[in-house]
N, C-alpha and C positions, 0 to 999 in steps of 0.2 A: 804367772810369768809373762812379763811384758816381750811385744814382736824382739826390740835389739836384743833385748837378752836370749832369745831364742834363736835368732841370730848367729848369736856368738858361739852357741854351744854347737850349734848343727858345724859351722865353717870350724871349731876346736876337733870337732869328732871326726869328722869326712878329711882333716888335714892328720891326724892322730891313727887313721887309719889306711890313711893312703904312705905315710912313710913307715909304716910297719910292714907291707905290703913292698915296698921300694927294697926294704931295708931286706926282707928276707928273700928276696929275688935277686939281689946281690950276693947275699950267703948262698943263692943256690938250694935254698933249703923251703922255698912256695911250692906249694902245690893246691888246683883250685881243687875247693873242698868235695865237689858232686865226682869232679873225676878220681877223688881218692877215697870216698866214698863206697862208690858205685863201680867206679872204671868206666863212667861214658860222660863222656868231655860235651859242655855246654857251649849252644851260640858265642859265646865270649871269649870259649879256651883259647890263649894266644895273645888275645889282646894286653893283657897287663907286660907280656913279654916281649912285645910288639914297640910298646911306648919305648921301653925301655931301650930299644935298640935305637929309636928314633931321637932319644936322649943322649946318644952316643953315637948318632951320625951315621948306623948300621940300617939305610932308608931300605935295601934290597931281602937286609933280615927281616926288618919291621913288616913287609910281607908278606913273605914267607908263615910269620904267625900269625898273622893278621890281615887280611888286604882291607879293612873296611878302615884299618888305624886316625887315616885322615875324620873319617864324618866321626871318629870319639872326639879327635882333637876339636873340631867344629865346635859338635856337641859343647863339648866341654866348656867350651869361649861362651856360647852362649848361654849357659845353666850361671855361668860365673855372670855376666851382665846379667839378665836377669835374677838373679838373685839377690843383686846393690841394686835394683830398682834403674839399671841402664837401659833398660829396655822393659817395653810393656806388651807384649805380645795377649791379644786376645784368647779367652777358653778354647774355642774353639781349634784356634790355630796350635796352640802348646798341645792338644790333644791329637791332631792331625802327625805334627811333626813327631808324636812319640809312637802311634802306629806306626809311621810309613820307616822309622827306624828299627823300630822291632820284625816288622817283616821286612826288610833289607837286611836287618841279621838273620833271619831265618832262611829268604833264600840265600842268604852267602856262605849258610852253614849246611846246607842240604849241597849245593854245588861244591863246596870240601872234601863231603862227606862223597859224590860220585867222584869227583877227581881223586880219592883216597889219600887225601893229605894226612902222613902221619900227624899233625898237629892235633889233628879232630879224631884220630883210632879209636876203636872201641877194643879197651882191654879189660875186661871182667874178669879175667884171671888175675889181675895186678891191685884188685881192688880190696878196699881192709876188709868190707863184707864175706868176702870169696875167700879170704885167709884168716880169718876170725877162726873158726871150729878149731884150726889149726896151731892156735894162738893160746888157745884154752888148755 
């Protein structure tokens, strides 16, 4: 399989799965999968329902679930130029920039986690694991 064609199918899939994701957070019917899992909500929880606000002019909600929403949106501008080759960023640098993102999620999810933001709760009583036996 040649690069465009690989291309095409990555930008089909990540667009394929982003409006199914859109679509059933509209229905109200998303839930991220660890926190329905497990019942304990990852660095991320928020964020899909964050944009969403910010797609609808709701910038005070979009924080509320999210405060990091803007550096996704960055993020995100950037992954898209680089990906059409707009931009060439060196190994080095794409490698720096996805640490210092990953731990900027991490402490922004540890400081949720002290300010007890319902967004990030640990509820393992609500999780399919913890009511499975009960399911059987």
């Amino acid at each position: 399989m040649d690069s465009t064609q690989s291309k095409k199918q990555t930008v089909l899939i990540t667009t394929a799965v982003l409006a199914a994701v859109v679509f059933m957070m509209f229905l109200d019917i998303y839930r991220c999968p660890l926190e329905f899992l497990f019942g304990i909500p990852c660095p991320l929880c928020g964020a899909t329902r964050a944009i969403l606000c910010v797609f609808t002019g709701r910038f005070a909600d979009a924080f509320y679930y999210h405060p990091l929403w803007p550096v996704f949106i960055v993020a995100a501008v950037l992954f898209i130029l680089y990906f059409f080759g707009l931009i060439k960023p060196g190994r080095k640098l794409r490698q720096a920039g996805l640490i210092a993102l990953i731990l900027l999620l991490l402490v922004c999810f540890v400081v949720r986690h002290i300010m007890h933001s319902p967004v990030v709760a640990i509820h393992l009583d609500e999780s399919f694991l913890y009511r499975l036996p009960s399911l059987l």
